[in-house]
PyMOL Python script that loads the backbone (N, CA, C, O; Angstrom):
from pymol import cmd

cmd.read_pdbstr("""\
ATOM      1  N   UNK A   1       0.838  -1.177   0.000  1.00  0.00           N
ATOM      2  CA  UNK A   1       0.000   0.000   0.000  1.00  0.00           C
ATOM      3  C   UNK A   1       0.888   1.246   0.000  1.00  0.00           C
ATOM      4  O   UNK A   1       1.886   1.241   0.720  1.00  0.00           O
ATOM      5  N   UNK A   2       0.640   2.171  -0.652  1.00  0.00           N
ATOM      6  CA  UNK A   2       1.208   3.798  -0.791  1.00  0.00           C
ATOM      7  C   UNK A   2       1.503   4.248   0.322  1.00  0.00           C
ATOM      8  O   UNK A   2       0.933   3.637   1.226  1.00  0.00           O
ATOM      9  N   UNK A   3       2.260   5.195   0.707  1.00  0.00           N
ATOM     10  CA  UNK A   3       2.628   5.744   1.558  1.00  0.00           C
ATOM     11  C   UNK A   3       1.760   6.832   1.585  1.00  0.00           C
ATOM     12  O   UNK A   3       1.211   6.882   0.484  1.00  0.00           O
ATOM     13  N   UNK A   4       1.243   8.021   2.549  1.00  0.00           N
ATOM     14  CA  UNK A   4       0.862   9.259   2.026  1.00  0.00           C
ATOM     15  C   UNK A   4       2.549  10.353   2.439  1.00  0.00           C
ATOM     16  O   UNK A   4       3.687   9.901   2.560  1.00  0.00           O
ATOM     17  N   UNK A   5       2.117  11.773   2.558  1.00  0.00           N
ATOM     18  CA  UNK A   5       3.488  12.077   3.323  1.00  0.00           C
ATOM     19  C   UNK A   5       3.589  11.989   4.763  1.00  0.00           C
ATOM     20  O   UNK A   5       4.658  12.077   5.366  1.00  0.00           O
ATOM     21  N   UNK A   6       2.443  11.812   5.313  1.00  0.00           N
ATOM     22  CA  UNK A   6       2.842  11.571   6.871  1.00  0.00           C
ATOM     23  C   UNK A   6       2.727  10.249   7.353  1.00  0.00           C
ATOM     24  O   UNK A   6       2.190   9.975   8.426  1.00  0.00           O
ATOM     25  N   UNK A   7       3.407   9.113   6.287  1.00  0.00           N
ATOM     26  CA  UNK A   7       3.309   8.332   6.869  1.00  0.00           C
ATOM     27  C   UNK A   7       1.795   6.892   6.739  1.00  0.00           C
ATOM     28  O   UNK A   7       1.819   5.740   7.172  1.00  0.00           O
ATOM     29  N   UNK A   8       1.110   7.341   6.277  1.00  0.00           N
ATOM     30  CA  UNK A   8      -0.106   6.956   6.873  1.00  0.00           C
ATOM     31  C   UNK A   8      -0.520   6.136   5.628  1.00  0.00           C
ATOM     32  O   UNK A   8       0.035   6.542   4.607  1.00  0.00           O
ATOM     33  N   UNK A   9      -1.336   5.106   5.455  1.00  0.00           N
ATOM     34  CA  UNK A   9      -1.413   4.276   4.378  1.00  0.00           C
ATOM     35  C   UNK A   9      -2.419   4.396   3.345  1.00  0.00           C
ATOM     36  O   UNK A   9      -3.450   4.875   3.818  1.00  0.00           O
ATOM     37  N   UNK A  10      -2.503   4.141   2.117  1.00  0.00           N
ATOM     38  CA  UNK A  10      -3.270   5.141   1.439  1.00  0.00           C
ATOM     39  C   UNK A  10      -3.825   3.521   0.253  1.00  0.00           C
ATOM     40  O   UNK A  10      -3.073   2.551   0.167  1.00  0.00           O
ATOM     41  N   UNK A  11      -5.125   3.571  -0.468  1.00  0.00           N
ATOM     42  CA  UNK A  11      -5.063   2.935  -0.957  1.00  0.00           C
ATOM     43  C   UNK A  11      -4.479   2.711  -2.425  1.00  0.00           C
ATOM     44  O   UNK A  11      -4.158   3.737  -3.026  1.00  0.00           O
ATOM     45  N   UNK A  12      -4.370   1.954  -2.825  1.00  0.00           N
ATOM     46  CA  UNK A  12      -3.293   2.234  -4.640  1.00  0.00           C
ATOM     47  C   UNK A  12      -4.362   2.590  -5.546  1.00  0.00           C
ATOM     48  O   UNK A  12      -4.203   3.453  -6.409  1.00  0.00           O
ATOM     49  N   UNK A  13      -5.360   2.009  -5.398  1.00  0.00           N
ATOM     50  CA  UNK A  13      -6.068   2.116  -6.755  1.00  0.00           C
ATOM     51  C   UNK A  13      -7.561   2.886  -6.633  1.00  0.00           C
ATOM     52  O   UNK A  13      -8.046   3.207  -5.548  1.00  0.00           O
ATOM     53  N   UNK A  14      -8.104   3.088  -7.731  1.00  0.00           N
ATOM     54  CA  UNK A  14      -9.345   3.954  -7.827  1.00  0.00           C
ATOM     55  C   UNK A  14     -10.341   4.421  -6.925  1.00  0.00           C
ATOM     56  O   UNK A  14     -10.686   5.412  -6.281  1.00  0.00           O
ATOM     57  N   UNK A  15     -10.772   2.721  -7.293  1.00  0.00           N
ATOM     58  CA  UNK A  15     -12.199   2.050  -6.425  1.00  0.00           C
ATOM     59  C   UNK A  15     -11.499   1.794  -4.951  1.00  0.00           C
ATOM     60  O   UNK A  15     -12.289   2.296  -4.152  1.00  0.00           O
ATOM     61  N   UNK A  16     -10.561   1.332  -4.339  1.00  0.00           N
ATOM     62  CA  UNK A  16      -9.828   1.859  -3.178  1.00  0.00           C
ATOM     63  C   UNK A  16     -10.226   3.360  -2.403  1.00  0.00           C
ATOM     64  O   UNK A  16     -10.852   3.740  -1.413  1.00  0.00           O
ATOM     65  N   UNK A  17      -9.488   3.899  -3.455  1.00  0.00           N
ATOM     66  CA  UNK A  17      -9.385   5.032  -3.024  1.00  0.00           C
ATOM     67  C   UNK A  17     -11.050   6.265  -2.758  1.00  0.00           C
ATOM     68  O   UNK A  17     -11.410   7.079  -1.908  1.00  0.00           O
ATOM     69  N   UNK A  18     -11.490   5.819  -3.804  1.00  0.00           N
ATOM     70  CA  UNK A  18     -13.341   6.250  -3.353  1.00  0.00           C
ATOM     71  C   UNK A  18     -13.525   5.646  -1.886  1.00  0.00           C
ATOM     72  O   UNK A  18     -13.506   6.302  -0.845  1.00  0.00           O
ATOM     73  N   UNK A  19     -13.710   4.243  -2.008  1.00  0.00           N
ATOM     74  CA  UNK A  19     -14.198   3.581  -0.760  1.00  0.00           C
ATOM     75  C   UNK A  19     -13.501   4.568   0.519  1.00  0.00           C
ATOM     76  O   UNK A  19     -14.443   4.672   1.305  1.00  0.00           O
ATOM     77  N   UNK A  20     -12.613   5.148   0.965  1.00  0.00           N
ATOM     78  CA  UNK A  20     -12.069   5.469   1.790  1.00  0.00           C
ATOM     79  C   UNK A  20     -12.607   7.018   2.116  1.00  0.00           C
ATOM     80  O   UNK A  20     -12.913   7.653   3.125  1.00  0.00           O
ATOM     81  N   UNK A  21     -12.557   7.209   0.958  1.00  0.00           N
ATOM     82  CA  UNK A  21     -13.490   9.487   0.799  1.00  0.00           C
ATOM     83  C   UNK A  21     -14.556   8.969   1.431  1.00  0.00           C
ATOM     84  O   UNK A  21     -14.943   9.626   2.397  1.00  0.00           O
ATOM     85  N   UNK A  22     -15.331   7.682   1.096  1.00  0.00           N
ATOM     86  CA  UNK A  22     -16.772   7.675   1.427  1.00  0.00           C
ATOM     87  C   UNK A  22     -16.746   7.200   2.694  1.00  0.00           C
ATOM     88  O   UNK A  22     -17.808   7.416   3.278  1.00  0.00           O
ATOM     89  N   UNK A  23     -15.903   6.615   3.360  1.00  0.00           N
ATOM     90  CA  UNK A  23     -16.128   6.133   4.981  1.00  0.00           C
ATOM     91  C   UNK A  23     -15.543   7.607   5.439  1.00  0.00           C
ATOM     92  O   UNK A  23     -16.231   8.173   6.289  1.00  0.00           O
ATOM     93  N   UNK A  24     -14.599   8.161   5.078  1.00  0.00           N
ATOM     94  CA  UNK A  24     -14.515   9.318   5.888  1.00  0.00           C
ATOM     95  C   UNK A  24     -15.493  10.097   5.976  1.00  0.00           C
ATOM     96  O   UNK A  24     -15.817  10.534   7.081  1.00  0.00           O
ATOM     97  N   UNK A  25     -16.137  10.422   4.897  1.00  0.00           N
ATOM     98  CA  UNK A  25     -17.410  11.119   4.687  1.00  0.00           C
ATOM     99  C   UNK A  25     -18.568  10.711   5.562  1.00  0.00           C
ATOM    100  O   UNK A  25     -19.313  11.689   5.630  1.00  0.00           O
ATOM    101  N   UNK A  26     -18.954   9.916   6.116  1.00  0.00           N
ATOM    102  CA  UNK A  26     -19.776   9.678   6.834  1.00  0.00           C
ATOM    103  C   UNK A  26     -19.420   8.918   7.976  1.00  0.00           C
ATOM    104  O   UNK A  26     -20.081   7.982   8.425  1.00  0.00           O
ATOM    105  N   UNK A  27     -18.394   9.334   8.411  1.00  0.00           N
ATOM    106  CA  UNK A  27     -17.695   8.799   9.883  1.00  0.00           C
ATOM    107  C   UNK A  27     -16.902   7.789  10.246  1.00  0.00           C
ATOM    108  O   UNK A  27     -16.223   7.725  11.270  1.00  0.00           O
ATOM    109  N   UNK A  28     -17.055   6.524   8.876  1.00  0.00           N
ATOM    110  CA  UNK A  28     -17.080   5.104   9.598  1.00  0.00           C
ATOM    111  C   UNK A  28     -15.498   5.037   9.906  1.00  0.00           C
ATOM    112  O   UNK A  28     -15.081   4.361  10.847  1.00  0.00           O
ATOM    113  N   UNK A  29     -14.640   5.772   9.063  1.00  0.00           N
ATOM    114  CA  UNK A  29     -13.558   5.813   9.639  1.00  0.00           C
ATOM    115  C   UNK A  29     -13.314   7.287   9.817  1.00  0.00           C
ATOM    116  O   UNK A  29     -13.970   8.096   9.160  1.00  0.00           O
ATOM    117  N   UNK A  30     -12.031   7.821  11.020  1.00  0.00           N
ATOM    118  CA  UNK A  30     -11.055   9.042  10.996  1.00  0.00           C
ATOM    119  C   UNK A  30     -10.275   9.358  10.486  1.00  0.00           C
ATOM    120  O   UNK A  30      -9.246   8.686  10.550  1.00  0.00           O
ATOM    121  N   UNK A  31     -10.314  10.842   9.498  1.00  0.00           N
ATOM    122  CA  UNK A  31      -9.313  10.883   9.121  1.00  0.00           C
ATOM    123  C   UNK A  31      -8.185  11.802   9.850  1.00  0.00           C
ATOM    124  O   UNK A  31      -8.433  13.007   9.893  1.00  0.00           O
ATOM    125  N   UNK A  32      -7.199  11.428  10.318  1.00  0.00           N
ATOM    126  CA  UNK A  32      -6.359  12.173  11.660  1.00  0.00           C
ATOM    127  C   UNK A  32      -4.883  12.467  10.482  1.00  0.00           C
ATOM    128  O   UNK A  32      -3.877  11.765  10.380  1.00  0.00           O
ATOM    129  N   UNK A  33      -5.170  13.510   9.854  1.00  0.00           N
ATOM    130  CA  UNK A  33      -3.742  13.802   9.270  1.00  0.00           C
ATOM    131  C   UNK A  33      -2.244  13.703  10.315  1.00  0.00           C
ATOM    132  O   UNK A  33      -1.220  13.229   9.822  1.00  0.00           O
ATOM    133  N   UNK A  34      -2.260  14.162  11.663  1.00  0.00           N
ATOM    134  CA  UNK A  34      -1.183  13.958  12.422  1.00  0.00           C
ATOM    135  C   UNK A  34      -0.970  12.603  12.841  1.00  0.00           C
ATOM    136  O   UNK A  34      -1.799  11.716  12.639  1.00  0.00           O
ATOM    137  N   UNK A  35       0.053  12.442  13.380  1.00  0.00           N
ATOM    138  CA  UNK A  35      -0.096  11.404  14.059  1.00  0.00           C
ATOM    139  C   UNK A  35       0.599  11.504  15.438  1.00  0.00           C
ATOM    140  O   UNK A  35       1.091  12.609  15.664  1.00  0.00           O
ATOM    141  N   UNK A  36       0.755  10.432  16.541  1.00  0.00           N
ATOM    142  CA  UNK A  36       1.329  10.789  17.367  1.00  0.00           C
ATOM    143  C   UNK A  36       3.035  10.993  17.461  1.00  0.00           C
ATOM    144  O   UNK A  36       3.408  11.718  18.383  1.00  0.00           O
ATOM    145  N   UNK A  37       3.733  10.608  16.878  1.00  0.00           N
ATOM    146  CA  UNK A  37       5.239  11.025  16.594  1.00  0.00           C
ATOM    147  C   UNK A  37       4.903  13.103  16.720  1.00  0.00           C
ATOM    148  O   UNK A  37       5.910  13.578  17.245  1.00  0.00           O
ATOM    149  N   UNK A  38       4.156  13.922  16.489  1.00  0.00           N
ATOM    150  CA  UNK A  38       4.139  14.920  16.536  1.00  0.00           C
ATOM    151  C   UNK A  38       3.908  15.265  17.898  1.00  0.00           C
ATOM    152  O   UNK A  38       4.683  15.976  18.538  1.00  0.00           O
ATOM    153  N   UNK A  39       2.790  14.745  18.385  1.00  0.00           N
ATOM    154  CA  UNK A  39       3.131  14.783  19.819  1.00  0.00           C
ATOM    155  C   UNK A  39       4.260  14.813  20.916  1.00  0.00           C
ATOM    156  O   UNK A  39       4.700  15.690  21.659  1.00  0.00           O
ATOM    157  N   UNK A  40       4.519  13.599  20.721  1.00  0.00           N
ATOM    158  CA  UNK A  40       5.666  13.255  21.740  1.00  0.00           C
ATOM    159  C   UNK A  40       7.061  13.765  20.653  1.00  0.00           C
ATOM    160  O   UNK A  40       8.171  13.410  21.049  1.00  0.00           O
ATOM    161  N   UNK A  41       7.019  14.321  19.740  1.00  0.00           N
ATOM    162  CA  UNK A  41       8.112  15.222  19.056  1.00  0.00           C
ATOM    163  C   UNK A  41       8.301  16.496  19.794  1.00  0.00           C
ATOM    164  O   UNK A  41       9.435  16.962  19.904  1.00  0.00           O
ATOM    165  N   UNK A  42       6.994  17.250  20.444  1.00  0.00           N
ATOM    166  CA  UNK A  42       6.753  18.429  21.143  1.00  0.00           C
ATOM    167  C   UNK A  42       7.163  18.168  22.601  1.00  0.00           C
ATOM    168  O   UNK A  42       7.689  18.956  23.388  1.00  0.00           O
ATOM    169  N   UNK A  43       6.789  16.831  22.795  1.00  0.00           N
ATOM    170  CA  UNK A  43       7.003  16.719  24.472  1.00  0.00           C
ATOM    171  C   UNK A  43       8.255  16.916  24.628  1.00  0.00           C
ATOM    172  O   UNK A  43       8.642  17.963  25.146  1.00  0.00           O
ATOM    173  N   UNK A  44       9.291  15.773  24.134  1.00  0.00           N
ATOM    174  CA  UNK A  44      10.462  15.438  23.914  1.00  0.00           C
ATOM    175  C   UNK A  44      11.162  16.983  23.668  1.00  0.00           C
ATOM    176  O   UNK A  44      12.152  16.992  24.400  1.00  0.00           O
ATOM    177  N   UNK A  45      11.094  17.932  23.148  1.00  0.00           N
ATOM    178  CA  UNK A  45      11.575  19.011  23.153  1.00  0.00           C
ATOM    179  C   UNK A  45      11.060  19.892  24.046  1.00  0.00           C
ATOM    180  O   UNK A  45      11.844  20.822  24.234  1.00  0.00           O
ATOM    181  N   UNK A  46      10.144  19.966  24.618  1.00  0.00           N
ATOM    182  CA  UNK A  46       9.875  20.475  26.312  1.00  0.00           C
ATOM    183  C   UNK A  46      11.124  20.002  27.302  1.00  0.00           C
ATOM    184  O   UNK A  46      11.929  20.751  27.855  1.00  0.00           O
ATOM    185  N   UNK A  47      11.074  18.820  27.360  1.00  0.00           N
ATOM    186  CA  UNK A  47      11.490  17.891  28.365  1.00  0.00           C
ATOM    187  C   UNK A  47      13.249  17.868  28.423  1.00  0.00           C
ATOM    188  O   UNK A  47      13.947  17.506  29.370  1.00  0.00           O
ATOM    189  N   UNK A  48      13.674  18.363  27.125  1.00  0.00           N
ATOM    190  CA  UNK A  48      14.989  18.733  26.635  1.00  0.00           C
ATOM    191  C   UNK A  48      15.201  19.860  27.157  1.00  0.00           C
ATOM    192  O   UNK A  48      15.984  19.949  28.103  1.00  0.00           O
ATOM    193  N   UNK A  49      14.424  21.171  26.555  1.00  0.00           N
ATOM    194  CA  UNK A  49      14.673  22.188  27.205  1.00  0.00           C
ATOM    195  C   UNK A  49      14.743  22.342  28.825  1.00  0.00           C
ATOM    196  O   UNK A  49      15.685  22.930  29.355  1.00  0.00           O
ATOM    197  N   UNK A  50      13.994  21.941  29.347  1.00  0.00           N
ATOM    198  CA  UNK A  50      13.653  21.873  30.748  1.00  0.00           C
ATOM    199  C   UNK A  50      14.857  21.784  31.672  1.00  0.00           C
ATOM    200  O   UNK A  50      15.181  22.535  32.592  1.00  0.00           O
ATOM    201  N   UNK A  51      15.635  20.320  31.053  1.00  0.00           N
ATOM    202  CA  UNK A  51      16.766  19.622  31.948  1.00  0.00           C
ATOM    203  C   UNK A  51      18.074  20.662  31.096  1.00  0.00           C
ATOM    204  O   UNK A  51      19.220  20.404  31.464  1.00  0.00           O
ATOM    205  N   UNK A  52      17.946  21.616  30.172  1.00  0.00           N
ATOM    206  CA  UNK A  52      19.374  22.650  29.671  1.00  0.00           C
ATOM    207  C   UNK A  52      19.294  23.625  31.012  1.00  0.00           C
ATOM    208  O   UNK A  52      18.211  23.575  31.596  1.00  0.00           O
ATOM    209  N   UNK A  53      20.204  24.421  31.523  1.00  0.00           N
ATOM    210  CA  UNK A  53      20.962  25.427  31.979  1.00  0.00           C
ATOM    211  C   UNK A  53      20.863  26.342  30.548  1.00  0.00           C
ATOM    212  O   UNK A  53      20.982  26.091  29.348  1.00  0.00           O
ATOM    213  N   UNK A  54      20.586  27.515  31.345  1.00  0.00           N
ATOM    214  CA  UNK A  54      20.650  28.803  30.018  1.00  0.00           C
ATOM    215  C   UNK A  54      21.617  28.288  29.571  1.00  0.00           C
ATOM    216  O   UNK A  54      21.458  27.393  28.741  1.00  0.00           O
ATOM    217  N   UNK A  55      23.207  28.760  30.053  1.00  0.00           N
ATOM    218  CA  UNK A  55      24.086  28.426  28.943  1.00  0.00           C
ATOM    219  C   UNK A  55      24.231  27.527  27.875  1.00  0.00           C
ATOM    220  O   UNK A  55      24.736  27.786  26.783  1.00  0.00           O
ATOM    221  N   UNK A  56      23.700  26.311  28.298  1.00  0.00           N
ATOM    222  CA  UNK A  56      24.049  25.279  26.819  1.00  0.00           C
ATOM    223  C   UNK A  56      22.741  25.855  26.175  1.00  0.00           C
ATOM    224  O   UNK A  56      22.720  25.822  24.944  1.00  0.00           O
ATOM    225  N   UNK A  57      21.695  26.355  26.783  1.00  0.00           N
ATOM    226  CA  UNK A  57      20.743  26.772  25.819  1.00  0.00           C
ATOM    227  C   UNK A  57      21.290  28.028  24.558  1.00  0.00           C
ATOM    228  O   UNK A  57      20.848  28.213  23.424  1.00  0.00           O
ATOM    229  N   UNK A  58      22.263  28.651  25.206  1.00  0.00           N
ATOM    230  CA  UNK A  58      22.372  30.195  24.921  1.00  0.00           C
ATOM    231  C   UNK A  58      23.335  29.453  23.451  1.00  0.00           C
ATOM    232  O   UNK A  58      23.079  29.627  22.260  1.00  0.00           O
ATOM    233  N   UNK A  59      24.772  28.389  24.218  1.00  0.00           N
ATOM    234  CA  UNK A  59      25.639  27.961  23.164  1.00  0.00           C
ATOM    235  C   UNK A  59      24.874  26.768  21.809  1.00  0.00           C
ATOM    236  O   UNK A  59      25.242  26.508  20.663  1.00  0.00           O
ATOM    237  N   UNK A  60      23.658  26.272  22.671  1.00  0.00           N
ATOM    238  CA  UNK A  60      22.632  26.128  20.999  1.00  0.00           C
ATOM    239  C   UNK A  60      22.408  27.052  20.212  1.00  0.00           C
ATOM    240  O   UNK A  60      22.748  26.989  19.031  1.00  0.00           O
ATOM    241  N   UNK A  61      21.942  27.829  20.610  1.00  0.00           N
ATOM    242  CA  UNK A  61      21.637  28.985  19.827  1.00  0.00           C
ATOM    243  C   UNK A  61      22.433  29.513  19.185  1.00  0.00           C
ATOM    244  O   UNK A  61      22.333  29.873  18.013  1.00  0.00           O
ATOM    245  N   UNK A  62      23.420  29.624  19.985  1.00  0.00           N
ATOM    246  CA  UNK A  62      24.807  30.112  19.017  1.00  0.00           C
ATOM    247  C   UNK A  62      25.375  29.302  17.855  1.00  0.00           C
ATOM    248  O   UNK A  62      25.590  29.780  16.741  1.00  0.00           O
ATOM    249  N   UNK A  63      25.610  27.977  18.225  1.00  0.00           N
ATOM    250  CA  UNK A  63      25.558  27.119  17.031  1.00  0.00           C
ATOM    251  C   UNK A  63      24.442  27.364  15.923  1.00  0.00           C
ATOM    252  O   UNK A  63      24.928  27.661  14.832  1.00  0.00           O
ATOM    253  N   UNK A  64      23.147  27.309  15.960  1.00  0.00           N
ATOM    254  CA  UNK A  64      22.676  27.172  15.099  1.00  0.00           C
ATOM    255  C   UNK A  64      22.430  28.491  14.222  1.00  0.00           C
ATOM    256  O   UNK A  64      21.838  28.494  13.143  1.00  0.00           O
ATOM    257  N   UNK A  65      22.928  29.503  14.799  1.00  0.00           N
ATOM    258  CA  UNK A  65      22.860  30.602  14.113  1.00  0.00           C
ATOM    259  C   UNK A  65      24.152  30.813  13.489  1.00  0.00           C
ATOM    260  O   UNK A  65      24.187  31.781  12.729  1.00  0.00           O
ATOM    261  N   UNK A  66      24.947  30.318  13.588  1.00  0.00           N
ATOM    262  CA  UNK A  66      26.730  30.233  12.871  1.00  0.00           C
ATOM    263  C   UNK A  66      26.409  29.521  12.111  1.00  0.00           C
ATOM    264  O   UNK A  66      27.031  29.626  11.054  1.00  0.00           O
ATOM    265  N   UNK A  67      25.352  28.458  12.159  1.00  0.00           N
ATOM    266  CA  UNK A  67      25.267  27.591  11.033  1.00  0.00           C
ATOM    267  C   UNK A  67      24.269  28.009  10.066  1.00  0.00           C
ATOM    268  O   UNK A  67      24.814  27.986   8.963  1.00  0.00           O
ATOM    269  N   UNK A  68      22.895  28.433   9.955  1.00  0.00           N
ATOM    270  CA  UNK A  68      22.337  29.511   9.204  1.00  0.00           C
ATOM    271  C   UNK A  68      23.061  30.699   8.506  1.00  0.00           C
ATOM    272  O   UNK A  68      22.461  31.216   7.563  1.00  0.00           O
ATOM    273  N   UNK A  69      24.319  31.211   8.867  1.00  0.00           N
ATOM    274  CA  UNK A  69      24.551  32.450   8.685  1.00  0.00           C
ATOM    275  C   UNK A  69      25.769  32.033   7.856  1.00  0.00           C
ATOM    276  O   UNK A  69      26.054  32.773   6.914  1.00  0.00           O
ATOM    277  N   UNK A  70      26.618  30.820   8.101  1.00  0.00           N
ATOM    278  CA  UNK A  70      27.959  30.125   7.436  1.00  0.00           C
ATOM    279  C   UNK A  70      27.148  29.570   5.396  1.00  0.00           C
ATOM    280  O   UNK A  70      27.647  29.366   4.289  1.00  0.00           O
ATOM    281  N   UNK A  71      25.495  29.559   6.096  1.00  0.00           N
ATOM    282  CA  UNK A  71      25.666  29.054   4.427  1.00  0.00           C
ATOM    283  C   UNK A  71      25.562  29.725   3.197  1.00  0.00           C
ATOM    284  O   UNK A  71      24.727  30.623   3.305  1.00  0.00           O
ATOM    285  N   UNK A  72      26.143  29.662   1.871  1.00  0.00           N
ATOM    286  CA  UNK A  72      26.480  30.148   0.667  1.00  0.00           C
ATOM    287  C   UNK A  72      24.695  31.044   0.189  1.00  0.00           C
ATOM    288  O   UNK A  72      23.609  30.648  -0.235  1.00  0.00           O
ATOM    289  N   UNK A  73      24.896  31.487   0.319  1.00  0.00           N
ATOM    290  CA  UNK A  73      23.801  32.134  -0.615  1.00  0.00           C
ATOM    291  C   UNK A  73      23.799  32.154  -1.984  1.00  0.00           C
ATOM    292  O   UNK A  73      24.525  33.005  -2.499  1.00  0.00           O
ATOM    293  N   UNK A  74      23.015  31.259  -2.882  1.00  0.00           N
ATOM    294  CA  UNK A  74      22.607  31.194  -4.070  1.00  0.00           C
ATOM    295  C   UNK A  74      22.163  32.313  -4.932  1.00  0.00           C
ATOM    296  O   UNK A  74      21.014  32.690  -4.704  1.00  0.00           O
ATOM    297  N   UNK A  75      22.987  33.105  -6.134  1.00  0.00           N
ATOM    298  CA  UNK A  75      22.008  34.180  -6.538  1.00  0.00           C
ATOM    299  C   UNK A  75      21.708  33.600  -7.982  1.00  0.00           C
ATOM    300  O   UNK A  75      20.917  34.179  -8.727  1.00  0.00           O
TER     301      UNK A  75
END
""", "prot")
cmd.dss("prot")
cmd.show_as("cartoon", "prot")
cmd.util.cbc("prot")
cmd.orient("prot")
């Protein structure tokens, strides 16, 4: 079965793919574009921040802005 982009399984073919508009359409299934990896993607970066000291927070920041600012600009 197809992938969609988040992951989520999609049917391959036509008549598949109707059948599925039409259960969403009238409830029998959910359609939940997220999934939980987004969740606990948010927690997990709470829970990171939380246990940093400003400083390694401050020297992230600093990294990632040396690294934004180090790249080539395309004209």
């Amino acid at each position: 079965m197809p992938k969609g982009p988040n992951g989520e399984t999609r049917p391959a073919d036509l008549i598949g793919a109707a059948v599925m508009v039409a259960k969403i359409a009238t409830g029998e299934i959910e359609d939940n574009p997220k999934s939980n990896r987004v969740k606990s993607g948010k927690a997990g970066g709470r829970a990171r921040a939380s246990s940093l000291t400003a400083g390694e927070r401050s020297e992230i920041a600093r990294r990632a802005a040396a690294a934004r600012w180090s790249r080539s600009k395309k004209s």
